[in-house]
C-alpha positions in Angstrom: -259.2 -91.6 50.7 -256.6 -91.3 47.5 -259.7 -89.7 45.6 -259.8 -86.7 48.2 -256.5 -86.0 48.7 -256.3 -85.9 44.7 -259.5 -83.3 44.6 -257.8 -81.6 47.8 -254.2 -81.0 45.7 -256.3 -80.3 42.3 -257.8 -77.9 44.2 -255.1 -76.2 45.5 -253.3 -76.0 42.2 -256.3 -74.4 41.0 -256.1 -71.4 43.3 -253.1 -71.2 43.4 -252.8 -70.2 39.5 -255.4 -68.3 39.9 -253.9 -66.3 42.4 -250.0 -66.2 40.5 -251.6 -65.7 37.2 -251.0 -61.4 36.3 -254.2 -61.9 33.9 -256.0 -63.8 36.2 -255.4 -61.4 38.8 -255.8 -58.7 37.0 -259.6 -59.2 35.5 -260.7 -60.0 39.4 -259.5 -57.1 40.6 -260.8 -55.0 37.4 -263.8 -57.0 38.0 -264.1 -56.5 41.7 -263.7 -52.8 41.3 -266.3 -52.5 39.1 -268.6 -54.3 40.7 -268.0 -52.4 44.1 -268.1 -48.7 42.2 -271.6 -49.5 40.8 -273.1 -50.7 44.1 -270.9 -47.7 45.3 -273.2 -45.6 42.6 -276.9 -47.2 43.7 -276.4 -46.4 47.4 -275.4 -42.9 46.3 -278.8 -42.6 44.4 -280.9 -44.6 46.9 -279.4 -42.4 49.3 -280.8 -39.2 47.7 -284.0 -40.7 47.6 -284.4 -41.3 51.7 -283.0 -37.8 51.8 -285.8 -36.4 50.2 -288.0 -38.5 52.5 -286.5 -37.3 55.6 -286.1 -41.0 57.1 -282.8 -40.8 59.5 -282.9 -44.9 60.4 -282.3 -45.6 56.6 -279.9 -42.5 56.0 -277.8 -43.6 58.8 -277.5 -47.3 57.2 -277.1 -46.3 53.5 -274.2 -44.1 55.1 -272.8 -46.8 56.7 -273.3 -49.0 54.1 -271.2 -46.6 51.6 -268.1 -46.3 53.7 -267.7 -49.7 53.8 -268.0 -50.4 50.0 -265.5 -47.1 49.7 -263.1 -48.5 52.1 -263.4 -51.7 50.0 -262.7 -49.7 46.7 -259.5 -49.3 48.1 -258.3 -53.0 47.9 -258.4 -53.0 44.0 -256.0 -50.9 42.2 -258.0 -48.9 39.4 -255.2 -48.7 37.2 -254.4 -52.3 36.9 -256.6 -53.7 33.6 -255.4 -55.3 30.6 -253.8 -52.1 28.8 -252.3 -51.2 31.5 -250.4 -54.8 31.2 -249.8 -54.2 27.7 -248.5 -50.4 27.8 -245.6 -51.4 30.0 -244.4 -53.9 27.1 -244.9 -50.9 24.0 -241.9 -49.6 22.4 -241.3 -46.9 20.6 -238.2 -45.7 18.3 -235.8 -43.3 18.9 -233.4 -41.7 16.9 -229.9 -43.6 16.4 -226.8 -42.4 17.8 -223.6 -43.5 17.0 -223.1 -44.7 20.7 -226.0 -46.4 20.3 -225.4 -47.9 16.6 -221.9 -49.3 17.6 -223.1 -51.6 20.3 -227.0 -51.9 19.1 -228.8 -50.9 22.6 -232.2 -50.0 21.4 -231.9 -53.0 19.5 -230.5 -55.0 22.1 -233.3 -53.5 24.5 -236.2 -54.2 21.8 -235.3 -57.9 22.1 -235.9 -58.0 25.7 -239.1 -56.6 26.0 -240.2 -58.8 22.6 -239.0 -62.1 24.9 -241.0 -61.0 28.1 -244.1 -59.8 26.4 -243.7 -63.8 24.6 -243.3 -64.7 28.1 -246.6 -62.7 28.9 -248.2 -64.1 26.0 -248.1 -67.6 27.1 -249.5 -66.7 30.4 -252.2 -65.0 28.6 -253.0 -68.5 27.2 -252.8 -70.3 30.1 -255.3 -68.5 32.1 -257.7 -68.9 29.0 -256.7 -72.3 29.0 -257.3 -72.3 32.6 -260.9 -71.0 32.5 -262.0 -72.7 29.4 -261.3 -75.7 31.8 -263.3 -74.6 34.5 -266.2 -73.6 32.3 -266.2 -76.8 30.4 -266.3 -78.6 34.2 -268.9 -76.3 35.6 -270.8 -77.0 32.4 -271.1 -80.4 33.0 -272.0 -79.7 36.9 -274.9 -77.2 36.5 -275.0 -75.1 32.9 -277.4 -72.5 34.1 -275.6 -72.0 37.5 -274.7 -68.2 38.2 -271.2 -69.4 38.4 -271.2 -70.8 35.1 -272.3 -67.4 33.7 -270.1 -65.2 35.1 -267.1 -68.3 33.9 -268.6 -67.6 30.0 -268.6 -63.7 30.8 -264.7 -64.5 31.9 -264.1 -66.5 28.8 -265.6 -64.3 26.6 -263.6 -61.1 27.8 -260.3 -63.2 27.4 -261.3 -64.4 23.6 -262.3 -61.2 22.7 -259.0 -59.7 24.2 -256.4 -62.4 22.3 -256.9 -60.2 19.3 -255.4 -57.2 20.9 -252.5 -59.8 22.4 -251.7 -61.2 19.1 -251.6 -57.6 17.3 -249.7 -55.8 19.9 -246.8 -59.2 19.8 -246.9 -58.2 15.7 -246.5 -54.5 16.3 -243.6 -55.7 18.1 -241.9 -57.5 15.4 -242.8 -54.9 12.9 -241.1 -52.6 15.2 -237.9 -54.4 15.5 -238.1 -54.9 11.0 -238.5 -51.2 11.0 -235.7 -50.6 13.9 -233.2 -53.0 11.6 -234.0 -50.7 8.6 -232.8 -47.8 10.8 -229.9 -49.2 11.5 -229.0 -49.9 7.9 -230.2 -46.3 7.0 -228.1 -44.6 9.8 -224.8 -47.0 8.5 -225.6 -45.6 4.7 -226.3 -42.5 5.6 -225.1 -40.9 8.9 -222.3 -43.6 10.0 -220.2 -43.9 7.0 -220.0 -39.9 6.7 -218.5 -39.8 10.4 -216.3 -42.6 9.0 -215.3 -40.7 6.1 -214.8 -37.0 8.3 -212.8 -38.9 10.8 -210.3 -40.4 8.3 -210.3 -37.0 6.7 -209.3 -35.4 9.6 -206.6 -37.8 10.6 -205.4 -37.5 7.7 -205.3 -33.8 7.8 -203.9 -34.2 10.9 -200.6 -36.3 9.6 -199.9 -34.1 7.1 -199.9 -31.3 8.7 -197.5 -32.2 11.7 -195.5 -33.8 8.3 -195.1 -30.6 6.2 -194.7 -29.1 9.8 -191.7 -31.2 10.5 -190.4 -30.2 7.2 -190.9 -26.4 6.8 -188.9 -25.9 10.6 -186.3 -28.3 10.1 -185.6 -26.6 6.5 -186.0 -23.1 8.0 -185.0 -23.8 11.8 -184.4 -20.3 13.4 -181.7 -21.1 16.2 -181.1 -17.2 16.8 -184.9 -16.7 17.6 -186.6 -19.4 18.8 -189.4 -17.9 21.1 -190.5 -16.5 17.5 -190.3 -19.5 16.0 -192.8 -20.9 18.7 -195.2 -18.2 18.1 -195.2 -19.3 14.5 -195.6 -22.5 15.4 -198.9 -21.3 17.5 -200.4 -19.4 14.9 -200.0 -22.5 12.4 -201.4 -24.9 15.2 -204.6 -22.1 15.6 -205.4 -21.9 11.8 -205.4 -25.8 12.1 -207.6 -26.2 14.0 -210.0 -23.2 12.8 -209.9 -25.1 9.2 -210.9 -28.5 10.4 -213.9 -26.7 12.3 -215.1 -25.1 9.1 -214.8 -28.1 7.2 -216.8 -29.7 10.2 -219.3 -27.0 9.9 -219.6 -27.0 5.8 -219.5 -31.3 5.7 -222.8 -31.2 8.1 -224.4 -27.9 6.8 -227.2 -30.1 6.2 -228.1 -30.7 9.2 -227.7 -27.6 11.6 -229.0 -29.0 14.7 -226.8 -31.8 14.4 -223.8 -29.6 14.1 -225.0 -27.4 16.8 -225.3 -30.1 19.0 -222.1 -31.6 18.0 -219.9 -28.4 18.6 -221.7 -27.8 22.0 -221.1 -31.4 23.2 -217.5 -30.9 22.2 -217.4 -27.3 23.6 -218.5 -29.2 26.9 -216.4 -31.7 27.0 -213.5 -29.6 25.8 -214.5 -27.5 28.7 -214.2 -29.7 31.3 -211.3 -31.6 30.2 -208.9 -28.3 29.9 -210.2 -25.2 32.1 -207.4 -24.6 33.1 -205.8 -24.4 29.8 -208.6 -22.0 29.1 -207.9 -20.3 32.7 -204.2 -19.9 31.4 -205.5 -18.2 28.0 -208.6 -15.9 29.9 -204.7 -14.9 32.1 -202.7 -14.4 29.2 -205.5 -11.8 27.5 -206.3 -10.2 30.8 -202.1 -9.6 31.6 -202.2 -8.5 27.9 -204.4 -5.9 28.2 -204.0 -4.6 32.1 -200.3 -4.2 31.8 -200.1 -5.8 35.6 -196.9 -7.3 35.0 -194.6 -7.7 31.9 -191.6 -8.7 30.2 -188.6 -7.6 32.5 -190.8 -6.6 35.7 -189.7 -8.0 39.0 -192.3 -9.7 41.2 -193.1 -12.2 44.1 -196.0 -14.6 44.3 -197.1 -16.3 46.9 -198.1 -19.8 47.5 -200.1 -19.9 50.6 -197.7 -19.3 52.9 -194.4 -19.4 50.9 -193.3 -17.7 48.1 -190.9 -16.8 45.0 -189.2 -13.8 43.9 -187.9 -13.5 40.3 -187.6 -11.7 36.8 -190.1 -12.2 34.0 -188.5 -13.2 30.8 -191.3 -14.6 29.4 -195.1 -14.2 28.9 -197.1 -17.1 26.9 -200.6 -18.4 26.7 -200.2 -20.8 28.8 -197.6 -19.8 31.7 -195.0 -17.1 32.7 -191.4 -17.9 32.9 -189.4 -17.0 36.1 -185.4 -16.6 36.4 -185.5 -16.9 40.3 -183.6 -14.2 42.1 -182.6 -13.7 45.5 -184.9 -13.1 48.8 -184.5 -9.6 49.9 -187.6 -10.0 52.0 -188.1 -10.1 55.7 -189.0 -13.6 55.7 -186.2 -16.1 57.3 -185.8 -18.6 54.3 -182.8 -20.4 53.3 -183.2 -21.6 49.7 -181.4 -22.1 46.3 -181.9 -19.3 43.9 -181.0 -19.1 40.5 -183.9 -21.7 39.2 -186.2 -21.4 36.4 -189.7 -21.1 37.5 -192.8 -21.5 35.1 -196.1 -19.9 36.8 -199.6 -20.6 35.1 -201.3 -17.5 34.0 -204.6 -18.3 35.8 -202.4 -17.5 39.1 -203.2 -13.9 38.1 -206.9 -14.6 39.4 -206.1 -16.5 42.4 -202.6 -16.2 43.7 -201.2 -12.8 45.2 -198.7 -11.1 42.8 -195.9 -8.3 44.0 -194.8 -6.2 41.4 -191.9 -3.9 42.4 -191.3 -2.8 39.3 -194.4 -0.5 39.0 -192.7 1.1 41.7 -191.6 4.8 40.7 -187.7 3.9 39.6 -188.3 0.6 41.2 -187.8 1.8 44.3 -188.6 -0.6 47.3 -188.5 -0.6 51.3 -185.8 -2.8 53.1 -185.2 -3.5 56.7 -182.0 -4.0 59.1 -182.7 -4.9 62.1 -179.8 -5.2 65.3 -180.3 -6.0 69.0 -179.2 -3.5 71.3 -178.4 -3.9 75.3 -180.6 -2.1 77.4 -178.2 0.3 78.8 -177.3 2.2 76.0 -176.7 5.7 74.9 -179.2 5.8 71.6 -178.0 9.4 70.5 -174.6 7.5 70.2 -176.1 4.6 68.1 -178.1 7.3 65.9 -175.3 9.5 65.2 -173.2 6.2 64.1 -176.1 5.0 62.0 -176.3 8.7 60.0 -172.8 8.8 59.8 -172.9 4.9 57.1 -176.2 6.3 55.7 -174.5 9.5 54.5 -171.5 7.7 53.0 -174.4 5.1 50.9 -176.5 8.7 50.5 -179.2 6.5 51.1 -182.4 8.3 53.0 -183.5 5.9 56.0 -185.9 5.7 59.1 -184.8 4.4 62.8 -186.9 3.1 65.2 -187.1 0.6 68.0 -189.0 -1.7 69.5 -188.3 -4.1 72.5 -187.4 -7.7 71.8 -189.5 -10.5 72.1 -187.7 -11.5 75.8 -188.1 -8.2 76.4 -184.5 -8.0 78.1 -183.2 -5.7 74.9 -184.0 -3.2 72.2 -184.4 -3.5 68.9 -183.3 -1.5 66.2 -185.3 -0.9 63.2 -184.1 0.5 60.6 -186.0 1.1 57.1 -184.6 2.4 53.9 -185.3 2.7 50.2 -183.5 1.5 47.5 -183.8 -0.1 43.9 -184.9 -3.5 43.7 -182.4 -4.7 41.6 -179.4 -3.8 43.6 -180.9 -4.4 47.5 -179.3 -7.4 48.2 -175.4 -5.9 47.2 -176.8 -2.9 48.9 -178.3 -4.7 52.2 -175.1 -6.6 52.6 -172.8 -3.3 52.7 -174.8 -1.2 54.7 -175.2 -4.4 57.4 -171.1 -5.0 57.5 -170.9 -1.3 57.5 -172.9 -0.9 60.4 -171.8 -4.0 62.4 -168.3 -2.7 62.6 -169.2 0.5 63.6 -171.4 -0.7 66.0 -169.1 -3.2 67.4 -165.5 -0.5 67.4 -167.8 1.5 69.4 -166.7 1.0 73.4 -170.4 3.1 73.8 -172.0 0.7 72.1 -173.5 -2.6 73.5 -175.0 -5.4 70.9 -176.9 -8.1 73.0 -174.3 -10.9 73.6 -171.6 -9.4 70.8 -168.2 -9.3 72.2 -166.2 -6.4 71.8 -163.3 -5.5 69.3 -160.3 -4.5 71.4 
């Protein structure tokens, strides 16, 4: 009883290696598909034979008999031999980056496939070891037995094959000498020259904020300072103009790798400061349109608020704001009187009001005052000629009912200089509110009267 439930468990091992074992696995099913495509190939020729005859019975079962073996084709995968096993474990050298020489990934990727193809290897050996086994067994059984053949075809194939195993694991190794030797070669050659560039230009760099230091603290210009900046800018340019050619002449050598190098940094640089680059593409394009400048007065919106000031300053970067006072029709409180700075890439997206590009600067202001229904408006008209006369200011009046619609509104429009509206609008208002109000003619909506 203990001898067959040993044969039963041998037995069981057996196929079950057979059937987890990749090699194993993979001659049956490259065996198997070749076996099927040549019977696949003599029904195809015995069929054009019968054709030729004209017999239908033996068409019909030749047919029959080739959709099944072509339906059975389909269980093997065609693809899956012993080089196919072997290409997925191949490795081939690439060139060394710095990225890649500071933390060693191709070498550190080399080692892993080198460990499972060792791993693959050893199954290799076991499933020779395997059938050399079951040939020596079936030997003993029966040595002319068909299934002792086809076991010495198997063993065969996998001796044969262990040559091509044991070269491709020394390819391996050879590759990983030869990828070691790259390393060194990029450290000697490529590595130690980025070292050297860097430290160069790090260097360069102290110095020259050093001697920068120096020369404007020796020669510090308190009268002009916005020249001194531009100095400064044109010093900081021809920097940075000189550390690119000496970029460009230390790798002249090698123009694709300097090409490549100024276009990853041009990318990165780029992304990292458009809008720095938005501000400059604003600065030129204000340079050369004359939209606004130096002195002009304008308002730019933000969405739905806004800011009215005077330029007093125009940089690469941003424009500089003295906030003045609202004069607009907008009901705002706020504090005036701030400094502003406004990025010149807000001349391509933001709304800006110049009001100096105005003939003589020259812009249109409102009054407006609520008027009782039951009024005499020739009275309120000659009153309001009477204060524009004395201001010889040239005005429009018109009205409009209020938003209750239990009163009139009086709107009235005039032109004046930008810079002096607000002293202007305050006069004219007080002006008109006593008249207005002195007048027994004349009803405000719920003003009391001057006795």
């Amino acid at each position: 009883m203990n001898k067959y439930i040993l044969v039963l468990l041998l037995f069981i091992n057996t196929i079950s290696f057979a059937t987890s074992n990749v090699w194993l696995k993979t001659y049956s099913n490259y065996k198997n598909y070749n076996t099927v495509l040549n019977n696949i190939s003599k029904i195809e020729d015995d069929l054009k034979i019968v054709k030729k005859k004209n017999k239908q019975e033996k068409i019909q079962e030749l047919s029959n008999k080739l959709n099944i073996y072509k339906s059975k084709l389909t269980l093997y995968e065609k693809k899956n031999s012993f080089d196919d096993l072997l290409k997925a474990h191949k490795y081939e050298i690439i060139n060394i980056t710095i990225y890649d020489y500071l933390f060693n990934i191709s070498l550190e990727e080399l080692r892993k496939k080198i460990k499972k193809y060792d791993s693959l290897k050893k199954e290799f050996y076991s499933a020779m070891l395997y059938i050399q086994d079951s040939y020596d067994q079936q030997v003993k059984l029966n040595p002319k037995s068909k299934k002792t053949l086809l076991l010495q075809e198997q063993l065969e194939y996998f001796h044969e094959y262990s040559e091509n195993i044991e070269k491709m694991y020394q390819s391996l190794l050879e590759t990983k000498d030869d990828l070691k030797k790259k390393y060194i070669e990029y450290k000697n050659e490529v590595f130690i020259k980025h070292l050297i560039t860097f430290s160069i230009i790090l260097f360069s760099y102290i110095l020259y904020k050093f001697l920068l230091f120096i020369f404007f603290y020796l020669f510090k210009n308190k009268k002009n300072e916005e020249l001194e900046k531009n100095y400064r800018k044109i010093i900081a340019l021809l920097f940075v103009l000189s550390i690119l050619i000496f970029i460009i002449i230390r790798y002249i050598n090698d123009f694709l790798y300097i090409i490549t190098f100024l276009g990853i940094i041009a990318a990165a640089l780029t992304i990292a400061i458009r809008e720095i680059l938005l501000n400059i593409a604003g600065a030129v394009y204000i340079f050369f349109s004359n939209v606004i400048r130096v002195g002009d007065r304008v308002m730019v919106q933000f969405e739905t608020r806004h800011t009215i000031g005077d330029i007093t300053n125009i940089s690469l970067i941003k424009i500089k704001l003295n906030e003045v006072c609202d004069y607009t029709n907008i009901k705002e409180i706020k504090n005036v009187g701030r400094t502003i700075y406004i990025p010149n890439s807000y001349i391509f997206t933001k709304v800006f009001y110049n009001y100096s590009l105005k003939k003589n600067g020259i812009i249109n202001d409102l009054i407006e005052f609520d008027f009782d229904i039951d009024n005499d408006f020739e009275i309120i008209e000659d009153i309001t000629k009477a204060v524009f006369e004395k201001f010889e200011l040239l005005y429009t009046l018109s009205y409009s009912l209020n938003t209750t619609k239990t009163g009139i509104i009086a709107i009235i429009s005039y032109q004046v200089n930008y810079k002096i509206v607000a002293k202007i609008r305050g006069e004219i208002s007080i002006s008109l509110l006593k008249e207005y109000t002195n007048n027994p003619q004349v009803k405000l909506k719920a003003s009391k009267k001057v006795p």
